[in-house]
C-alpha positions as CSV (number, residue, x, y, z in Angstrom):
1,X,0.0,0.0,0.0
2,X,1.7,3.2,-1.0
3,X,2.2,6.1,1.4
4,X,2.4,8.7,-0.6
5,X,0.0,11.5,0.3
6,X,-2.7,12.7,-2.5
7,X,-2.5,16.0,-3.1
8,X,-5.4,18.2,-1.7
9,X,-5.9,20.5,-4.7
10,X,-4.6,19.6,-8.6
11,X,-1.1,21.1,-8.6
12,X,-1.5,22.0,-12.5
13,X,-0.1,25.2,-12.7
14,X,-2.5,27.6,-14.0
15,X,-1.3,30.7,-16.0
16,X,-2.1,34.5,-14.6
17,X,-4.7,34.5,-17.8
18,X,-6.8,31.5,-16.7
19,X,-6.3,32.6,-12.7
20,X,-7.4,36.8,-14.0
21,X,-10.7,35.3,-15.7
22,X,-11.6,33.1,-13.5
23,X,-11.4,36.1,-10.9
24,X,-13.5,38.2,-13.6
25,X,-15.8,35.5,-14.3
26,X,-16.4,35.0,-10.1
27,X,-16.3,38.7,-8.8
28,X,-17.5,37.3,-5.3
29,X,-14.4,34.8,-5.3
30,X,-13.0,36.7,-2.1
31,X,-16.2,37.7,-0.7
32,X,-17.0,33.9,-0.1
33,X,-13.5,33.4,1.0
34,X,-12.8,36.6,2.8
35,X,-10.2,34.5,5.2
36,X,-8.2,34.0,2.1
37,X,-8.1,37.7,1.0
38,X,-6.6,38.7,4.6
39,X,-4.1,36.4,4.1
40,X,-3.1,37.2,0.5
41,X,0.0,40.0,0.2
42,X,1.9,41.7,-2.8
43,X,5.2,43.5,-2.8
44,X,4.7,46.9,-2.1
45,X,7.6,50.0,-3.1
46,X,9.3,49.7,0.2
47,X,9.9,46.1,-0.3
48,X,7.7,45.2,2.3
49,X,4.6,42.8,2.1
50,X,1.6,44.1,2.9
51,X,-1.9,42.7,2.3
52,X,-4.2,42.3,-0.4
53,X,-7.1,44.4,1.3
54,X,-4.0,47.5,2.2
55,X,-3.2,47.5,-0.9
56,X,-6.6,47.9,-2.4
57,X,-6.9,51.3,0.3
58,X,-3.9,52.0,-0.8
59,X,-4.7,52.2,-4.9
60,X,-8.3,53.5,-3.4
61,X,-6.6,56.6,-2.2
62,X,-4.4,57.3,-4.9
63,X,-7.8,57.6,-6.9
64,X,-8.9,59.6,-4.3
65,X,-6.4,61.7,-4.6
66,X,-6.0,61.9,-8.1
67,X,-9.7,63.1,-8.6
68,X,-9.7,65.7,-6.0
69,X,-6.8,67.0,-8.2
70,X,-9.0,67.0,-11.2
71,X,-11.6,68.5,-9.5
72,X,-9.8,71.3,-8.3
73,X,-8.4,72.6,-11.3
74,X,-12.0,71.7,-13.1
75,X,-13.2,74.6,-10.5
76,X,-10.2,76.7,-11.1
77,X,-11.3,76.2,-14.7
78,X,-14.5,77.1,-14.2
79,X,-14.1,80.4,-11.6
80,X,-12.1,81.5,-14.4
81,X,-14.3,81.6,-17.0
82,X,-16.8,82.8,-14.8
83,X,-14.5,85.9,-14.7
84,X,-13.9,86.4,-18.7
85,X,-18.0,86.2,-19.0
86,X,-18.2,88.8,-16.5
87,X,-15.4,90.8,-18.3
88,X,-16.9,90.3,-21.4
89,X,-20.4,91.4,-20.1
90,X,-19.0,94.8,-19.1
91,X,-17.7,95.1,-22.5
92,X,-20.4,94.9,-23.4
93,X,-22.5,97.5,-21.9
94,X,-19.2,100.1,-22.4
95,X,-20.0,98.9,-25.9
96,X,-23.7,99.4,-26.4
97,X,-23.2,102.9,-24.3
98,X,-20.5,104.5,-27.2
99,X,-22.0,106.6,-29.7
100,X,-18.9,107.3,-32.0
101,X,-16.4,105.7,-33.6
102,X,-13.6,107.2,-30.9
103,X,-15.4,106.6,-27.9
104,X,-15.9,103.0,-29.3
105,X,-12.4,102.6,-30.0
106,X,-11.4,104.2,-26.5
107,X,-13.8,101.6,-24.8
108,X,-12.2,98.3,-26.7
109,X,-8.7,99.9,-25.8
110,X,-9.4,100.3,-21.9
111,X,-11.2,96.9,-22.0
112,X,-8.1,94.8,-23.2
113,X,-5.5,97.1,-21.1
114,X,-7.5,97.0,-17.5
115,X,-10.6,94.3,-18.1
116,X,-8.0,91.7,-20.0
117,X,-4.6,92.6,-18.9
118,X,-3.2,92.7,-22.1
119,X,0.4,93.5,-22.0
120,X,0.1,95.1,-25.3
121,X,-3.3,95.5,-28.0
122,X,-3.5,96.8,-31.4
123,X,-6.7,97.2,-33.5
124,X,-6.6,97.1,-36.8
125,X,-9.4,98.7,-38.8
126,X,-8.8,97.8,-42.5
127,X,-9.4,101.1,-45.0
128,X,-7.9,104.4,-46.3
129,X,-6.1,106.1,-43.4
130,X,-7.0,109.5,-44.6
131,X,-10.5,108.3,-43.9
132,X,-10.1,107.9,-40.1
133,X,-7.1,110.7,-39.5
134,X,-9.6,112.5,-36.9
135,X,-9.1,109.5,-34.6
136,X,-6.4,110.0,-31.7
137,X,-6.2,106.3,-30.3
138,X,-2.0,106.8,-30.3
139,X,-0.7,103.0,-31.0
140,X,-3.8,101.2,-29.9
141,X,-5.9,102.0,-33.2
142,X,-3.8,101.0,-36.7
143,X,-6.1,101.5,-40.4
144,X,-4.6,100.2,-43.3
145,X,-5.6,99.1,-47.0
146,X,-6.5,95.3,-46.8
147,X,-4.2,94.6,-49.6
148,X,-1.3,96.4,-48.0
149,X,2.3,94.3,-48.5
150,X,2.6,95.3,-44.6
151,X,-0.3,92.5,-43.7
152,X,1.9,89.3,-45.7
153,X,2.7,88.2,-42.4
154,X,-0.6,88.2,-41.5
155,X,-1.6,85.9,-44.4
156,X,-2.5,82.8,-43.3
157,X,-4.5,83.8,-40.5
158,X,-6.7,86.4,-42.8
159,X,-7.4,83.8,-44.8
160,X,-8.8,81.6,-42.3
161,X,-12.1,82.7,-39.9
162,X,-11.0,82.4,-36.3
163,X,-9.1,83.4,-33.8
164,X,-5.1,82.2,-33.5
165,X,-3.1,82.1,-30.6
166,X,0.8,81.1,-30.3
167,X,4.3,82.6,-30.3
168,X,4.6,85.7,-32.4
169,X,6.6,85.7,-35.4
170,X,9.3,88.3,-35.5
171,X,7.6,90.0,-38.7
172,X,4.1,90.2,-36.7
173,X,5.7,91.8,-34.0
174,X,7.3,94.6,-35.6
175,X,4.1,95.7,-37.2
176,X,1.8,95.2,-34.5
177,X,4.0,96.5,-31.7
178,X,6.9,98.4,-32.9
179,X,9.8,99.9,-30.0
180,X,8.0,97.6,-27.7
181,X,8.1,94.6,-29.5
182,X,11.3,92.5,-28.1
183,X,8.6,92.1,-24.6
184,X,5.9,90.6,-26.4
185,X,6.1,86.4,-26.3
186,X,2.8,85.2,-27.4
187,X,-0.6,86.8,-29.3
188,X,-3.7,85.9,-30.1
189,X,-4.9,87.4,-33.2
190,X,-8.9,88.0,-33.0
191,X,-10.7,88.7,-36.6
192,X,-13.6,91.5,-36.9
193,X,-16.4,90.1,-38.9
194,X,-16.4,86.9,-41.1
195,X,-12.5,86.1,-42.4
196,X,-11.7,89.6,-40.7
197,X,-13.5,91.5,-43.1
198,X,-13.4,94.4,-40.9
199,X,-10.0,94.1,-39.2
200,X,-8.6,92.3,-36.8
201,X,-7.8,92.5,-32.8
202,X,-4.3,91.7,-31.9
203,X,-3.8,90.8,-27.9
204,X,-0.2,90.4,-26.9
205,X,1.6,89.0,-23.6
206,X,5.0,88.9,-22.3
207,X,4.7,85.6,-21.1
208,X,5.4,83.6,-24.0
209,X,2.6,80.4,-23.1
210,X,-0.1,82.4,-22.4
211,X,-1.5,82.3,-25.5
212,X,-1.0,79.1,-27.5
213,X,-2.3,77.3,-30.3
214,X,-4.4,74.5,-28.1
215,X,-5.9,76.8,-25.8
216,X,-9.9,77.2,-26.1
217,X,-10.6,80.4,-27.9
218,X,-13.9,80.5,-27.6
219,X,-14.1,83.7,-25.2
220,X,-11.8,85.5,-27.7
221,X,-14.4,84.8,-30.9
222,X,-17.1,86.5,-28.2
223,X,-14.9,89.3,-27.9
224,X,-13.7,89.6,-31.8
225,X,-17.8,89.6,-32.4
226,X,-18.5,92.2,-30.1
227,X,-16.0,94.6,-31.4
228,X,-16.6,94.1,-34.9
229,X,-20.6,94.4,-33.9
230,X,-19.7,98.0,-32.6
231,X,-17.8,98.9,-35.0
232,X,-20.4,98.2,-38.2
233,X,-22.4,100.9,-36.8
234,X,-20.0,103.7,-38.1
């Protein structure tokens, strides 16, 4: 009679696969052997062994924390853009309470200096310069002919119908800003009317990543529809 001892369990060696969907197929498997899952361990960082149900708090809290991050900035997000709507509402009433073209152009000037913090803003009314000469905006307020040479720079975002955002070319620069170009990093260009039939609003910062080519431009299309809106009246 042999006394050799029979095996309590097959000793087939199963492969992770088979043991993971068996797991996924039985997702009470440790709730009907809870002793087992207290007694279960995996390596941790450290080294150290620590149980099944510590490391399942642990990976718990890491999604904690990892959503409570998200969630914050999602509210930083949104308090923001709760203050550009409420900047673009005043706009709008300096807007709608200008009568003439200077006291328009004064309002869009003193809403992009104090309401946006623009380091530096040009607008650019497309037409004949003689046209507008009684207009004393200084550098804020530019007119020039549409098909001027000066605007080739320009070119790729007149041809298209939104706003652009990203680091200023050197060529942009010079004719939007002049002495005081070397500060200015990044712009967002904002057209007047459809394919900037009107002009165009030019919004530049010294910090070269505050405007850039992913970031949502919706408020700025608000803003570019406004302004050209005041401006058709004249």
């Amino acid at each position: 009679m042999s006394t050799q001892l029979k095996p309590e369990f097959d000793t087939t060696e199963l492969s992770d696969h088979a043991v993971r969907a068996y797991l996924e197929a039985n997702p009470d498997f440790f709730e009907r052997h809870s002793a087992l899952l207290s007694s279960l361990s995996v390596p941790h960082r450290s080294g150290d062994a620590v149980s099944l149900i510590e490391r399942q708090v642990s990976l718990l809290r890491q999604k904690e924390f990892k959503l409570e991050r998200q969630l914050k900035e999602l509210i930083s997000v949104a308090r923001a853009n709760d203050v550009l709507a409420a900047k673009i509402h005043e706009l709008s009433l300096q807007l709608l309470g200008t009568k003439k073209l200077d006291t328009t152009v004064a309002a869009v000037e003193k809403a992009m200096r104090s309401g946006f913090g623009a380091d530096q803003s040009v607008l650019v009314l497309f037409g004949d310069p003689a046209a507008f000469s009684d207009i004393d905006a200084g550098r804020f307020f530019h007119v020039i002919e549409r098909n001027d040479d000066a605007l080739k720079p320009f070119d790729t975002f007149l041809k298209g119908n939104g706003p652009r955002c990203g680091q200023v070319r050197d060529a942009q620069r010079a004719f939007l800003f002049h002495g005081d170009s070397d500060e200015i990093g990044s712009l967002a260009l904002v057209p007047l009317g459809d394919h900037a039939q009107i002009g165009f609003l030019a919004i530049g910062s010294v910090d070269a990543k505050r405007f850039h080519p992913g970031m949502s431009i919706d408020f700025l299309a608000r803003v570019g529809d406004l302004v050209a809106g005041a401006l058709k009246r004249f």
